[in-house]
C-alpha positions in Angstrom: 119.4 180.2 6.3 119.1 178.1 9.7 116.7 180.6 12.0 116.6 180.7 15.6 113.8 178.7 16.5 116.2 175.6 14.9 118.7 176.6 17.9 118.5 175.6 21.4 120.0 178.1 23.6 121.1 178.5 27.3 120.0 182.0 29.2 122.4 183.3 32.2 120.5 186.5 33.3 119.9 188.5 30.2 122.6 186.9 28.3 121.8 183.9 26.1 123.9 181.3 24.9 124.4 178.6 22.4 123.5 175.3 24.0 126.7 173.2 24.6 127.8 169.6 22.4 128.2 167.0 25.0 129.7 163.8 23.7 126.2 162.4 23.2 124.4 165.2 21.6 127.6 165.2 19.0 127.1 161.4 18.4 123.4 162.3 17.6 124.6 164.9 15.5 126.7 162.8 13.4 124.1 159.7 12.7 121.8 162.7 11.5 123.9 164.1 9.8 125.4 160.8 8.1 121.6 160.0 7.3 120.8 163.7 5.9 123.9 163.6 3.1 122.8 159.5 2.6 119.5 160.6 1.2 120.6 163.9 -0.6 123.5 161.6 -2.7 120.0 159.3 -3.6 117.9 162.0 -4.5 119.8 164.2 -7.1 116.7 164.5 -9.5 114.1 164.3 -7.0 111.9 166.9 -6.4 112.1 169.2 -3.0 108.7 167.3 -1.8 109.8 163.8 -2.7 113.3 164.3 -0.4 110.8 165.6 2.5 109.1 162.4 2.0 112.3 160.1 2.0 113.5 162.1 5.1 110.8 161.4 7.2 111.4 159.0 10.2 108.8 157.4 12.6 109.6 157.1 16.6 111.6 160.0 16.9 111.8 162.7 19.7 110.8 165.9 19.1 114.5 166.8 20.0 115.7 164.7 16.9 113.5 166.7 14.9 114.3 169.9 16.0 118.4 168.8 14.9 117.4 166.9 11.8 115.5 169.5 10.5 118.1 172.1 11.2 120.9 169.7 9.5 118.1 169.3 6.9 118.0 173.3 6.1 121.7 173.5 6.2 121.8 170.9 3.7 119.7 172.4 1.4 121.1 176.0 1.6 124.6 174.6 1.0 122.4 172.5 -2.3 121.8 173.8 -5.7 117.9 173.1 -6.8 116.5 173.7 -10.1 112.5 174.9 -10.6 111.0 173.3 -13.8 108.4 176.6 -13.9 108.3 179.7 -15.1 105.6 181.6 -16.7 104.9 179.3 -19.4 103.8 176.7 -16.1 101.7 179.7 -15.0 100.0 180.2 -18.3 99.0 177.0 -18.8 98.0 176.2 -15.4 95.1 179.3 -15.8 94.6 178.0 -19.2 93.3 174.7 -17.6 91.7 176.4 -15.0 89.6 178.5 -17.4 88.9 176.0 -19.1 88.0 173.6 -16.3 85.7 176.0 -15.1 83.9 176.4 -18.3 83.4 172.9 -18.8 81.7 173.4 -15.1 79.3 176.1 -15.9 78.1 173.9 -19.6 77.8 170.7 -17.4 74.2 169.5 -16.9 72.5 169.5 -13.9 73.8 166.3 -11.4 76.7 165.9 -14.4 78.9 164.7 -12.6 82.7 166.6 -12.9 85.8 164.2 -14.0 89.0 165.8 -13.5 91.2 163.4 -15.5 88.7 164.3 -18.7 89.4 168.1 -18.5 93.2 167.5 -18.3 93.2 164.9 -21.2 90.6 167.4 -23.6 93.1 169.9 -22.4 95.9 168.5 -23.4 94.3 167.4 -26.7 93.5 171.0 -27.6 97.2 172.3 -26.3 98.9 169.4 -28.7 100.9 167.6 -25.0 100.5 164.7 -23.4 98.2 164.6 -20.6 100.9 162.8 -18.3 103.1 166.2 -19.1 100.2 168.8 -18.4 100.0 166.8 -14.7 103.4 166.8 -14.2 104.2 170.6 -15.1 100.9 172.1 -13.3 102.8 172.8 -10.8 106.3 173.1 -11.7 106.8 176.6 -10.3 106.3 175.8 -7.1 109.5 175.3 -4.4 108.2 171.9 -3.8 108.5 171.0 -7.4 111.9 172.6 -7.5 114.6 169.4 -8.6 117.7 168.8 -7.0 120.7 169.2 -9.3 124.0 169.1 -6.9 124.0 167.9 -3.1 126.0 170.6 -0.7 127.6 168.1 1.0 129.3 164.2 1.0 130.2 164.1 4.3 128.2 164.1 7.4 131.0 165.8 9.4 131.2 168.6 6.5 127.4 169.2 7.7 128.3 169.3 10.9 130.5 171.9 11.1 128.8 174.1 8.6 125.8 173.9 11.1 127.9 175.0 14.1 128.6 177.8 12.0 125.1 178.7 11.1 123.7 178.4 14.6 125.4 181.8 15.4 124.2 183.2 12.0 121.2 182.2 13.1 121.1 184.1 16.3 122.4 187.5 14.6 119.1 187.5 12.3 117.7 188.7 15.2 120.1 191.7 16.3 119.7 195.1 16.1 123.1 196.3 16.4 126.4 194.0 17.1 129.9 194.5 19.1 133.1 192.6 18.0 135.8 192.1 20.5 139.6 191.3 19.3 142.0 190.5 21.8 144.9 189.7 18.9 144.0 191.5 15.7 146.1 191.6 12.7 145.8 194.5 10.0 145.2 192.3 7.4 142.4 190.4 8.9 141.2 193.7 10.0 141.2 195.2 6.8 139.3 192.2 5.2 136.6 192.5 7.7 136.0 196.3 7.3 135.9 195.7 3.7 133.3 193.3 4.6 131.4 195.6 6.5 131.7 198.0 3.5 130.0 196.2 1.2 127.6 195.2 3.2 126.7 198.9 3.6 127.1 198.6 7.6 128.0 201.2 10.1 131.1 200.8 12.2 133.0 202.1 14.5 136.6 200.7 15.2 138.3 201.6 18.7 142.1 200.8 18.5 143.4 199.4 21.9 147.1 199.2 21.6 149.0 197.3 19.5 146.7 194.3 19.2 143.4 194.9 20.5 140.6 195.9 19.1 136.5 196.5 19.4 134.4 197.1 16.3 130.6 198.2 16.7 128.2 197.7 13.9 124.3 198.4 13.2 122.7 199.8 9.9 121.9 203.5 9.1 118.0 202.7 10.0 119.3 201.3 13.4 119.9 205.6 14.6 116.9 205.9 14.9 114.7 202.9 16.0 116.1 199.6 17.3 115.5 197.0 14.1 116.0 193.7 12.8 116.2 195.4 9.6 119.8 194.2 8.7 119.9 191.1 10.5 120.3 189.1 7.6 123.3 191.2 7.2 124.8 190.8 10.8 124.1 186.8 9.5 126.1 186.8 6.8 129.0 188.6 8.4 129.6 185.6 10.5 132.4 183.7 8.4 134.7 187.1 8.1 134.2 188.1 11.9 135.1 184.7 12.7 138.1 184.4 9.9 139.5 187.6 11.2 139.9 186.1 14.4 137.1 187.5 16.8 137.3 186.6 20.5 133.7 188.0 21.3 130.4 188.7 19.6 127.6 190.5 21.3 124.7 190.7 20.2 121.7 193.1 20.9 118.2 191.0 20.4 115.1 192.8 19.9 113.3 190.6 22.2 111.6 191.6 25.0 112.9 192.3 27.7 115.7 193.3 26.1 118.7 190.2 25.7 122.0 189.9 24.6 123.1 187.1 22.2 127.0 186.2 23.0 129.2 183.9 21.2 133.0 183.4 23.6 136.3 182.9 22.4 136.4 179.4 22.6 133.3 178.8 20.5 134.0 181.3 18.1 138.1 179.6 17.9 136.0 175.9 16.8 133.9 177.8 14.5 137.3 179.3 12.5 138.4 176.9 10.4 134.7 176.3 8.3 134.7 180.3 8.5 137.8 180.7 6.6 136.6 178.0 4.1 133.7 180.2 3.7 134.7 183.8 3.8 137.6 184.2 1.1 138.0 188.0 0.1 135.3 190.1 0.8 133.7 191.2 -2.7 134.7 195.0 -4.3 132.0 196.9 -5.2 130.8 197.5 -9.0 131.7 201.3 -8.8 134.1 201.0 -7.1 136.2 197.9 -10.1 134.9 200.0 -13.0 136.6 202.9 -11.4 140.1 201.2 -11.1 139.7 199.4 -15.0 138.8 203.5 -15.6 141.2 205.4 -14.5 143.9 203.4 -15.6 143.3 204.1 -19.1 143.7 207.8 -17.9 147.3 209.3 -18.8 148.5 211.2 -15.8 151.2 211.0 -12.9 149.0 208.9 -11.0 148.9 205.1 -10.6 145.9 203.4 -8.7 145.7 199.9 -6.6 143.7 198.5 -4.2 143.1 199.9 -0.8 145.9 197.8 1.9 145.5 200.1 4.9 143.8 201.5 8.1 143.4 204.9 8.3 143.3 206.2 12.1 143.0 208.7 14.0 144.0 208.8 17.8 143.1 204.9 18.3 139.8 204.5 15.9 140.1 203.2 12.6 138.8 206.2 10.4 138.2 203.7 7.3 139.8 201.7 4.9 140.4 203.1 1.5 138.9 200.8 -1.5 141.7 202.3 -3.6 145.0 204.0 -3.2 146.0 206.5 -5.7 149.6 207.0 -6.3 151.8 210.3 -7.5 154.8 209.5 -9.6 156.6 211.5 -6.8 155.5 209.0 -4.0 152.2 210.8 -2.8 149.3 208.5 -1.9 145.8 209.5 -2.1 143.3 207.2 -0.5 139.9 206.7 -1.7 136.4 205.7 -0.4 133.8 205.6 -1.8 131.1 206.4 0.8 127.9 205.8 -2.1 124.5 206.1 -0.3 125.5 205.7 3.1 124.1 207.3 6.4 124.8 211.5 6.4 126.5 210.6 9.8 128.7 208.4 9.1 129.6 211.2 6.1 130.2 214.0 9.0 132.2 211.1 11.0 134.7 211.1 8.6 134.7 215.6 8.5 135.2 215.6 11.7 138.3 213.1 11.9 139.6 215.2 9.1 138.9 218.2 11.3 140.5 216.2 14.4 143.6 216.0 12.4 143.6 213.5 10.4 146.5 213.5 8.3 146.7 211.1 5.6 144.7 212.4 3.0 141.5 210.7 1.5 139.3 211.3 -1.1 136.1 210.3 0.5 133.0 209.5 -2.7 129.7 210.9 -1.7 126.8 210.5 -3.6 124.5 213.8 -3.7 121.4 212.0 -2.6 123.3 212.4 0.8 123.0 215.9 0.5 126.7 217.1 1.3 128.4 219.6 0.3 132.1 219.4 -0.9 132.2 222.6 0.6 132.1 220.5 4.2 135.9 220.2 3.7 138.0 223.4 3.1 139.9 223.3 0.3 143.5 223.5 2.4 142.7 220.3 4.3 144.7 217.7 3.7 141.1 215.4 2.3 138.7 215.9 -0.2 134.6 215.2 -0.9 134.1 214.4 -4.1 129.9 214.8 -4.6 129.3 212.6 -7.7 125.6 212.0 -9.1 124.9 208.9 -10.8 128.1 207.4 -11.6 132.1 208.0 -10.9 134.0 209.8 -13.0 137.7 209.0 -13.5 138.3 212.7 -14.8 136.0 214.2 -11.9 138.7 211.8 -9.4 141.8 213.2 -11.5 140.9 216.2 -10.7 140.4 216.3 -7.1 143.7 214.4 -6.9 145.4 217.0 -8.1 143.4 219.8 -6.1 144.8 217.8 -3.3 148.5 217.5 -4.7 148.4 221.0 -5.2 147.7 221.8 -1.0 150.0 219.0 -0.1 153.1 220.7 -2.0 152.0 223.9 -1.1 152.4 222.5 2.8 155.3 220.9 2.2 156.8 222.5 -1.2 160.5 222.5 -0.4 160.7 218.6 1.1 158.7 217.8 -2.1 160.4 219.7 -4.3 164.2 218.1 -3.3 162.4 214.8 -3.7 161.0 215.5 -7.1 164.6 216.7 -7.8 166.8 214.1 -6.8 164.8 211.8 -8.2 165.7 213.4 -11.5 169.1 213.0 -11.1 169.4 216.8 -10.2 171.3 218.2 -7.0 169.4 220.6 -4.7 171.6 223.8 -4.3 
């Protein structure tokens, strides 16, 4: 990934700033780039060390090589490279190198050492060619890695995906980030918490009317020291805050004195369309798709699906349910599944409960956390479920219907006419 000494920036105050593309620097850019994707379409099969070599140019600024050899990273994260090692390489390589050293120690006085003999009695002895013993004694190493399939054809495509990374580069730095939406949809919304969710990240959503919205993030080891701990994190966030539509990221560097990193609406709105190439749908977790194949195989009155909503309370987004469980009567049950998250952010979603939040969810705890389901009384509307180890689609059933039971006993006689109509019964 690019890192921030590839990126020129701008500082206003204690803010900095990506530098800006003038029409020049952009025309720079492009013959770069143009040249970059020229020599990775001639080297598929050439080794990492061979490309450096054809890459190299004489006469150029030290500018040009600060952007070439940014495009050049770019490049080669976006490329797939093969390594010809492995531990037979490193077997044979200290197989020589015993052997090369015994044939030191038996060597007469003023003998003098030829290295070409030890690799061809070597090879002799190991039944290969000493032409293969040269060429693999090193094969393990990244230099030696081959490259199989070039990232890119065009030198606009690098372009653009270096834009983009010149922002994931300055997050790699952060300690915590801030989000800013001035148009949000739910969707978009959804996709990024989701996001933020797998990624194992804190957040805190604040609701701002109808369309506006500011999400905080940092990692559970952020409480309690300021760390670059989950900057590569922050980093790869980048395409689904910018895919969701983002009009602000600010970014807290641990630098000192202390900066800010921010990326404006107008950067971040050029930066879209490569983000939306690049973020798709953010990934479920393991648990959390052997859960939903589970349960289905389960014969009860409940159906399960994916999670589609926000739960709020009061103007912050509570969470967003992985899975929504659904009653053959209509109620729905959603579900997260909280795994080995921060105690905090367990007791954040207690005390929404306790708040009154009413849409009930089933919120997954793992008992490394320490919780206690006990932290929820059983009458409120949500559950913890304390699992150790692994889910268990009975363990689930059964807090569902712990929770059915409270709802109908809240609301018995409105769920009861439901239940009976939709028989085909009439309510007396």
């Amino acid at each position: 990934m690019l890192t921030a000494d590839l990126v020129r920036i701008r500082k206003k105050g204690d803010v900095h700033v990506l530098e800006g593309l003038g029409e020049a620097m952009r025309d720079e850019l492009d013959t770069l780039a143009e040249r970059i994707v020229h020599v990775g379409a001639e080297s598929v099969g050439r080794t990492r060390g061979e490309i450096e070599i054809a890459r190299m140019t004489e006469g150029v600024s030290p500018r040009e090589k600060q952007l070439a050899r940014a495009l050049e990273v770019v490049f080669d994260d976006a490329s797939t490279y093969e390594g010809g090692g492995g531990e037979a390489t490193v077997a044979t390589r200290m197989a020589l190198f015993e052997a090369a050293a015994k044939r030191r120690r038996e060597a007469d006085a003023g003998a003098t050492f030829d290295r070409g003999e030890v690799i061809a009695t070597f090879a002799r002895a190991s039944g290969l060619e000493p032409e293969a013993v040269e060429r693999n004694l090193y094969a393990d190493r990244k230099r030696e890695e081959r490259l199989v399939a070039a990232g890119f054809t065009a030198g606009e495509a690098l372009v653009r995906r270096w834009e983009l990374a010149r922002v994931q580069a300055m997050l790699l730095r952060a300690t915590a980030i801030t989000i800013s939406f001035s148009r949000i949809e739910p969707t978009a919304l959804r996709r990024l918490l989701r996001a933020l969710k797998f990624h194992q990240l804190l957040h805190v959503v604040e609701l701002r009317g109808e369309s506006e919205a500011v999400v905080r993030v940092d990692g559970a080891s952020s409480l309690f020291d300021a760390t670059t701990k989950y900057g590569l994190r922050y980093a790869t966030l980048v395409p689904h805050i910018v895919a969701a539509g983002a009009s602000e990221i600010l970014a807290e560097l641990k630098v000192r004195p202390k900066k800010i990193f921010r990326a404006d609406e107008d950067l971040l709105a050029s930066l879209r369309d490569e983000a939306e190439r690049l973020a798709g749908e953010a990934n479920m977790r393991p648990e959390v798709d052997d859960l939903l194949s589970r349960f289905a195989d389960l014969r009860s009155r409940w159906s399960v699906e994916r999670g589609t909503r926000v739960v709020s309370l009061a103007g912050v987004a509570v969470c967003v349910p992985d899975l929504d469980f659904v009653r053959d009567d209509g109620l729905r049950v959603g579900f997260e599944l909280m795994g080995y998250w921060s105690r905090k952010a367990v007791w954040a979603r207690v005390e929404a409960v306790e708040q009154g939040l009413a849409e009930p969810v089933l919120f997954a705890v793992s008992e490394r956390l320490r919780v206690s389901k006990e932290a929820l009384p059983q009458e409120a509307p949500s559950a913890l479920y304390v699992f150790k180890g692994t889910l268990r689609p009975k363990a689930v059933l059964e807090h569902l219907e712990a929770m059915a039971a409270a709802s109908d006993a809240r609301s018995g006689p409105r769920i009861e006419r439901k239940t009976r109509k939709k028989a085909g019964k009439r309510t007396p």
